[in-house]
C-alpha positions in Angstrom: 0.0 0.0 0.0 2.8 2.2 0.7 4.1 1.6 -2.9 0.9 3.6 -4.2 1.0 6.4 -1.6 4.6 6.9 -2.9 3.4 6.8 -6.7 0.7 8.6 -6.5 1.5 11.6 -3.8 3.1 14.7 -4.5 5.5 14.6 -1.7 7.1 11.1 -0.3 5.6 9.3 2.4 6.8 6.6 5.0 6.7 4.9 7.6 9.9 4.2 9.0 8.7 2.3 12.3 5.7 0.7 10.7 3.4 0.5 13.9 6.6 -1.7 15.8 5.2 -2.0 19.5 7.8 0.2 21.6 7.8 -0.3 25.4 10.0 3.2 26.6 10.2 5.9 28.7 9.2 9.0 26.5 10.5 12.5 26.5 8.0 14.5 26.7 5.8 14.6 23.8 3.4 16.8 22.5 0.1 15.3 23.7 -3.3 14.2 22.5 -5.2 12.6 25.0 -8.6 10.6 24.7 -10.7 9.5 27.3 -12.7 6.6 26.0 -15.7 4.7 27.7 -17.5 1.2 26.4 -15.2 -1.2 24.4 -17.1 -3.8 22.0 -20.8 -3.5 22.7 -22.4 -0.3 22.0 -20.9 3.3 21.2 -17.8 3.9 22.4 -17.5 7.4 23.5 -14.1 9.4 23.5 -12.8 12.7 24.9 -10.0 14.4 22.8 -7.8 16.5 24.9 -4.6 18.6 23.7 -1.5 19.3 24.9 1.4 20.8 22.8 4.9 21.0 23.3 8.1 22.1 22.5 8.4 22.5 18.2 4.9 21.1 17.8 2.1 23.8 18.1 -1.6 23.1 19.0 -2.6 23.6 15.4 -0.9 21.0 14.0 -2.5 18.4 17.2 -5.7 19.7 16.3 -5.8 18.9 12.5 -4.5 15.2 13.9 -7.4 15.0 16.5 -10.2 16.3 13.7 -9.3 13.9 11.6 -9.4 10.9 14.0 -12.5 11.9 15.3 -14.0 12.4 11.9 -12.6 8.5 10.9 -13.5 6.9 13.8 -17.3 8.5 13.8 -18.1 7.6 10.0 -17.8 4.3 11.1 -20.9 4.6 13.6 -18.8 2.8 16.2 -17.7 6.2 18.1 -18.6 9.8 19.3 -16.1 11.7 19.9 -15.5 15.2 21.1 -12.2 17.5 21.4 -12.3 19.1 24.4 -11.0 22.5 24.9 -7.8 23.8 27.1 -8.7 22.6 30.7 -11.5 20.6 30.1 -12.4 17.6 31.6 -14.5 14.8 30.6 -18.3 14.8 31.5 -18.8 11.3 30.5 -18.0 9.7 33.9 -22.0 9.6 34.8 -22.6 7.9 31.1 -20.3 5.3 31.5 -21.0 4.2 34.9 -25.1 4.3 34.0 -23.8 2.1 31.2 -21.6 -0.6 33.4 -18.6 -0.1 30.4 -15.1 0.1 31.3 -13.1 3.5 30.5 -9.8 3.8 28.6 -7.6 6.7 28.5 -5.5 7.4 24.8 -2.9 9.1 24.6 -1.6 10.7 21.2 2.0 11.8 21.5 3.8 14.1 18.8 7.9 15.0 18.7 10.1 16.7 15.7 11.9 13.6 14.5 14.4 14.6 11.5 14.7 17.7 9.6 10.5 17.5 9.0 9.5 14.2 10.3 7.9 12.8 13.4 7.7 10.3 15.7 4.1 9.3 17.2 3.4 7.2 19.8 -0.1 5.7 20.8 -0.5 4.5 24.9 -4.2 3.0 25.6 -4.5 2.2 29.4 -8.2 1.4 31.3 -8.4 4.2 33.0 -7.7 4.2 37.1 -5.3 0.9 36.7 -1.9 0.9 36.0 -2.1 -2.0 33.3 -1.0 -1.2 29.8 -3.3 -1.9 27.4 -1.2 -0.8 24.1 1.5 1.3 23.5 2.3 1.8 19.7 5.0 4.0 18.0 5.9 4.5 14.4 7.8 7.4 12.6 7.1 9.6 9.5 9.9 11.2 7.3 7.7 13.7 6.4 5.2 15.4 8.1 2.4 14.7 6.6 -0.9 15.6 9.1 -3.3 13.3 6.7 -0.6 10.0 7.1 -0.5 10.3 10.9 -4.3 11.1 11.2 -5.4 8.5 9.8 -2.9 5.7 10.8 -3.7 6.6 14.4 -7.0 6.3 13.3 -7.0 2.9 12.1 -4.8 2.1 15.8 -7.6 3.0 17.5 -10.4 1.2 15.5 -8.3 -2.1 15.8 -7.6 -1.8 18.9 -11.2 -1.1 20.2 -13.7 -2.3 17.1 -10.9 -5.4 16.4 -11.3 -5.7 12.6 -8.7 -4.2 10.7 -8.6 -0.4 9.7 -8.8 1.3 6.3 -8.1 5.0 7.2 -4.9 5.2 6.1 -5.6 3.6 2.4 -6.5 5.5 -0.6 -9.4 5.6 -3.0 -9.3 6.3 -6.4 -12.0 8.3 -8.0 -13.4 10.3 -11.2 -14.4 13.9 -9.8 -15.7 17.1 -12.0 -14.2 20.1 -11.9 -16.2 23.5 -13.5 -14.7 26.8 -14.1 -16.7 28.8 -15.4 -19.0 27.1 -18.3 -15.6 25.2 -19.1 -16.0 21.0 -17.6 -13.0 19.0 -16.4 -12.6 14.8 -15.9 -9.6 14.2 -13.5 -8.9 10.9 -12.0 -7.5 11.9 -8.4 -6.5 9.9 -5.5 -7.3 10.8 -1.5 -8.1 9.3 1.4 -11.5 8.6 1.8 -12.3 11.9 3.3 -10.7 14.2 0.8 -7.7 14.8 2.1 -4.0 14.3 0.4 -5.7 15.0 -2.6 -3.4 14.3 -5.8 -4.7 14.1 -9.2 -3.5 11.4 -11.7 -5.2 12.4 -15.0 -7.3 15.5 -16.5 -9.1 15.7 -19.8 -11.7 17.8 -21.2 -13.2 14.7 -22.4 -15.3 12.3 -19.9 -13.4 9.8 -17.5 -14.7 6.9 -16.1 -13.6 3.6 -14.3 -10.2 4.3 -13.1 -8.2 1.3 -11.1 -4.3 1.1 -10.2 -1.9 -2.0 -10.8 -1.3 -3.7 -8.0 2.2 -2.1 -7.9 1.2 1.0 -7.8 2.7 1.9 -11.3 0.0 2.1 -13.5 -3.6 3.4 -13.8 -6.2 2.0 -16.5 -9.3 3.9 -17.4 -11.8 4.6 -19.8 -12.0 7.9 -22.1 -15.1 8.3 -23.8 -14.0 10.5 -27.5 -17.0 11.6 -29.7 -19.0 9.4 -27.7 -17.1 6.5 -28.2 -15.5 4.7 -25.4 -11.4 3.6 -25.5 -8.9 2.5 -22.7 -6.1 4.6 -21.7 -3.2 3.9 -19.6 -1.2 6.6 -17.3 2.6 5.7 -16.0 2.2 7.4 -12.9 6.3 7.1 -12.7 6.6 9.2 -16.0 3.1 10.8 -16.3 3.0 9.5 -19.9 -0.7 8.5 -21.1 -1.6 7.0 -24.2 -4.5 4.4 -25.7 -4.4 0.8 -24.9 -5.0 -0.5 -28.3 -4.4 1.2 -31.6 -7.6 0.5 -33.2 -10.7 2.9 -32.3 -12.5 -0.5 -31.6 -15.6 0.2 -28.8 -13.8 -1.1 -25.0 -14.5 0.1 -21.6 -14.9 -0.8 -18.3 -11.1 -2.1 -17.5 -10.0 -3.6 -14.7 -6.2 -5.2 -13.3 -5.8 -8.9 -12.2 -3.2 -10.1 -9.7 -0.8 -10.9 -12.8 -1.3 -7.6 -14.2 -3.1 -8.6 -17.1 -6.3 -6.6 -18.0 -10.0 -7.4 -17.9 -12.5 -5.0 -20.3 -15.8 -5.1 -22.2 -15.6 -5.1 -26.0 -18.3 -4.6 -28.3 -18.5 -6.1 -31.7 -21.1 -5.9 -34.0 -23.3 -4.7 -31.1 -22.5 -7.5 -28.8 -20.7 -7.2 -26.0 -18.6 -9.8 -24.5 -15.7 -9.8 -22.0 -11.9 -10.2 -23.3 -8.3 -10.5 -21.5 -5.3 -8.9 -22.7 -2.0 -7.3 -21.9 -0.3 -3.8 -21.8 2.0 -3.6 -24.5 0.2 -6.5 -26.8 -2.5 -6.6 -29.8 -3.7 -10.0 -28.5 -7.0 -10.3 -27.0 -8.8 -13.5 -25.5 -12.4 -13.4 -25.4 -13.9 -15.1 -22.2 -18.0 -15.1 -23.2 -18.9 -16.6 -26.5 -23.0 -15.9 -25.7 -25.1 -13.7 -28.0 -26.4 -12.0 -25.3 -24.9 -9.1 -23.6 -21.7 -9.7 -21.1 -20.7 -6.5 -19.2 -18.9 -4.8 -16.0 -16.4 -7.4 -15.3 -14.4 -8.1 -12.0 -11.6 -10.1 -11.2 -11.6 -12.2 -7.8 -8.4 -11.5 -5.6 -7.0 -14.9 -6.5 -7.1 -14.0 -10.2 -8.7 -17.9 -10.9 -13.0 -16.3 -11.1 -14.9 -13.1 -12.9 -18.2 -12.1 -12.1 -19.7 -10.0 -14.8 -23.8 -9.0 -15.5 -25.0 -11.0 -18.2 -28.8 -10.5 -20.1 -28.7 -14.5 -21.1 -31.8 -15.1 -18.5 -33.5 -12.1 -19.3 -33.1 -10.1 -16.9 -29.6 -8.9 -15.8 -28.1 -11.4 -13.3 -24.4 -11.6 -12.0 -22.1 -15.0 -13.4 -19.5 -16.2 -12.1 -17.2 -18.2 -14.4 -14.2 -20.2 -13.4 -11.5 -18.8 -15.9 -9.4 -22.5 -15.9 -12.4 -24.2 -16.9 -15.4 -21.7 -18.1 -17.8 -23.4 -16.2 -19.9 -20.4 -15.2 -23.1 -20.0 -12.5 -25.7 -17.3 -12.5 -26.8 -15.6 -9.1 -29.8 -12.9 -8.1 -33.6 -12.9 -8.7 -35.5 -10.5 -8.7 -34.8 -6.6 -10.4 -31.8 -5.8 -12.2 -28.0 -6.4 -11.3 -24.9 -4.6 -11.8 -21.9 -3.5 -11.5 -20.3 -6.7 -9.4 -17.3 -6.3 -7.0 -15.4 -8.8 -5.4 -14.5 -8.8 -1.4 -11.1 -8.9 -0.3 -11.7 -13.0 0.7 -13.2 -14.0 -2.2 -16.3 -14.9 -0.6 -19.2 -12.3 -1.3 -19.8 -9.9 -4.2 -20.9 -6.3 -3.7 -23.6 -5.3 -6.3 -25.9 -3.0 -7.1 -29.3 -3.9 -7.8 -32.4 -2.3 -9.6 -36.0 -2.9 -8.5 -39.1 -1.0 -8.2 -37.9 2.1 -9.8 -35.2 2.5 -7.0 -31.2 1.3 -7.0 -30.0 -0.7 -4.1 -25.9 -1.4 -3.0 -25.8 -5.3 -1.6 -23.9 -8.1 -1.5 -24.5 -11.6 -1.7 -22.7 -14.7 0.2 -21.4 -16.9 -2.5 -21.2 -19.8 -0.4 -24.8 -19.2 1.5 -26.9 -17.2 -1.5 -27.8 -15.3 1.2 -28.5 -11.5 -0.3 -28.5 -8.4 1.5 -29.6 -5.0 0.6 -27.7 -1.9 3.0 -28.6 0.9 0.8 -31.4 2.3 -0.9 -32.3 5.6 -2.8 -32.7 7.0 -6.5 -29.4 6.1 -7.9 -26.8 4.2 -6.9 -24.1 2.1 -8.2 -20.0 1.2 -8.4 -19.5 -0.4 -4.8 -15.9 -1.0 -3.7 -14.8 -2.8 -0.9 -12.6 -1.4 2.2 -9.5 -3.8 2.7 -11.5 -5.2 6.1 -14.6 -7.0 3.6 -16.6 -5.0 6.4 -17.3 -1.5 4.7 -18.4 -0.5 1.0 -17.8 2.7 -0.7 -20.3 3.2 -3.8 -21.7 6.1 -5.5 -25.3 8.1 -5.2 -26.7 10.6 -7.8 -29.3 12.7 -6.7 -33.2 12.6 -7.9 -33.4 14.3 -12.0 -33.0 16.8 -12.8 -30.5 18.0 -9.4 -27.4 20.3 -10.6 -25.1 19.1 -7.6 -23.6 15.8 -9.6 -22.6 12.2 -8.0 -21.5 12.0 -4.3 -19.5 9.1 -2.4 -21.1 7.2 0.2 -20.1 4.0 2.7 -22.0 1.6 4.4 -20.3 -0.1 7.1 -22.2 -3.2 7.3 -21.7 -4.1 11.0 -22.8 -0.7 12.7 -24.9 -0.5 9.4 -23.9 3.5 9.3 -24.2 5.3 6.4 -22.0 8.4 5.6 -21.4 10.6 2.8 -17.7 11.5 2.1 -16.9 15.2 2.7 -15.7 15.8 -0.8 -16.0 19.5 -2.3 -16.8 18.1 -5.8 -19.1 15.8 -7.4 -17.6 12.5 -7.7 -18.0 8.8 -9.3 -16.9 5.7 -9.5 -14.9 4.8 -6.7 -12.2 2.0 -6.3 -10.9 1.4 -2.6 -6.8 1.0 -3.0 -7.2 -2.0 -0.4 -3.9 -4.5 -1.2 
């Protein structure tokens, strides 16, 4: 993961110390302090209090702090509040009416290197001198965003105990207006905006954007004179170019594990789904049917695809063994689409149309088991956090609205719903989660 941040961010990232446990006595450190109540059932509430020191101002622990609380509540686990100088926390009544234990977090912050830092995360019960966890890692550079969210994902493990995703990167089509003038870029962020670095522009549309595995690459669709082609970006050189020579009608790309790519063609008005490689003229086509085979995504092993097939009538997800072909058909019921596979391998993120309305699910390959966790007039393109326990997918507004696309997740556990705070309307979403 940290091979993408370095590719595709604008100043270098790392972790030096990458989360090592640390047991030390500290200098003193430039302090945010959290005082947590209720661990695994019901919310867990924390306090965020600040306490600067020496080369570190309160500023820079505030921006840290607002973006842990803002993490940590989208997930619908935790409320959190940043208490001001000399505050203490009012919670004590809460937790004892609730019978939950209380933690106390610290956050501390010193000037490591000419611009780095070194950050160190203490989680005690509170009144007991037991440690609970004490983590430390280093950044060469400061970057607020990187620490923010790595602390954030600290905290959610450590409390929540499934693994975080703050700290990983989507990938995203946004438009940008100036004027009566339109803009595609393909940018990267974290999923709440910040770190912001864009990867391609065009005054021509942009759609389905995904990143090699190595961070190297990123594949996408650019739709000329209404006719869709793939490009490819070297985000090491910044070169872009078509796929293909030919002005033959592909879209929808994706990367397997081997780097090979995965794409819709259409021929003769049928649309089938082909393999190929960077760099090479030969294509395999992987659906022989006359019917219509679309939106194609590879399982994390690289051995399935799902894609939407019209073969039954109505559109329905297959799954087709790629060794063998053997192939099986899933859904009932409405309209399927745009199929995403979970980090395991195990369940398929959807989006499904019925009764004039569009749905994000996902369905249980080995159970058939089908579940619906969001509902409104559009919605499509879900993407799966690197945990297989929160899906990022986009919403359009009712017709006729002027505000464009947003970004929403779902986590499915806490079943929250939040919008991402993004200042521009965005599409088509893909979760950098190796």
């Amino acid at each position: 993961m940290w091979t993408v941040f370095k590719n595709i961010a604008a100043a270098p990232l790392a972790l030096c110390l990458a989360l090592v446990l640390a047991w030390h006595t500290a200098p003193a450190l430039a302090q945010v302090t959290f005082s947590v109540q209720g661990k695994g059932q019901g919310s867990i509430r924390i306090d965020l209090a600040l306490s600067p020191a020496a080369g570190i101002d309160r500023g820079e622990l505030l921006t840290e702090a607002r973006l842990v609380q803002r993490d940590l509540h989208s997930s619908g686990f935790f409320s959190l509040a940043i208490l001001a100088p000399g505050e203490t926390s009012s919670q004590n009544g809460w937790q004892q009416s609730q019978g939950q234990a209380a933690y106390r977090v610290s956050l501390g912050s010193e000037v490591f290197g000419a611009n780095g830092r070194t950050i160190e995360v203490d989680v005690a019960p509170s009144g007991s001198s037991n440690q609970g966890l004490r983590r430390r890692f280093q950044v060469t550079d400061n970057n607020q965003f990187l620490i923010g969210h790595t602390v954030s994902d600290i905290l959610y493990e450590y409390f929540v105990g499934r693994v975080g995703y703050f700290a990983t990167k989507i990938v995203f089509v946004r438009e940008v207006r100036e004027g009566r003038r339109k803009q595609s870029q393909i940018v990267a962020s974290y999923s709440d905006g910040s770190d912001l670095n864009v990867l391609a522009v065009s005054n021509e549309e942009l759609a389905s954007p995904h990143i090699s595995r190595d961070g190297s690459l990123l594949l996408y669709t650019r739709i000329t004179q209404n006719r869709p082609q793939l490009y490819v970006t070297d985000l090491r050189t910044n070169r872009s170019g078509p796929v293909f020579a030919d002005r033959e009608v592909r879209f929808g790309p994706e990367f397997a594990p081997d780097g090979s790519i995965f794409y819709t063609k259409t021929v003769n008005g049928n649309a089938d789904i082909y393999r190929a490689r960077i760099g090479s003229a030969t294509e395999t086509r992987l659906t022989l049917s006359p019917s219509i085979e679309t939106e194609s995504s590879v399982s994390p092993g690289g051995d399935r695809i799902v894609y939407v097939s019209d073969a039954a009538g109505p559109l329905r997800l297959v799954v087709q063994d790629l060794a063998s072909g053997a192939a099986r058909i899933y859904g009932q019921g409405g309209n399927y689409g745009s199929p995403a596979w979970s980090p395991d391998g195990k369940a398929l993120a959807f989006t499904k149309q019925s009764g004039g309305t569009f749905s994000i699910g996902y369905l249980n390959l080995e159970t058939q088991e089908e579940r619906l966790v969001s509902t409104s007039y559009f919605e499509e393109h879900p993407t799966w956090a690197k945990n297989g326990r929160v899906i990022l997918y986009e919403r359009g507004e009712e017709y006729g609205g002027s505000n464009g696309s947003t970004l929403w997740q779902v986590d499915l556990d806490s079943g929250r719903l939040a919008r991402l705070p993004l200042t521009t309307p965005a599409s088509d979403p893909v979760w950098l989660s190796q």
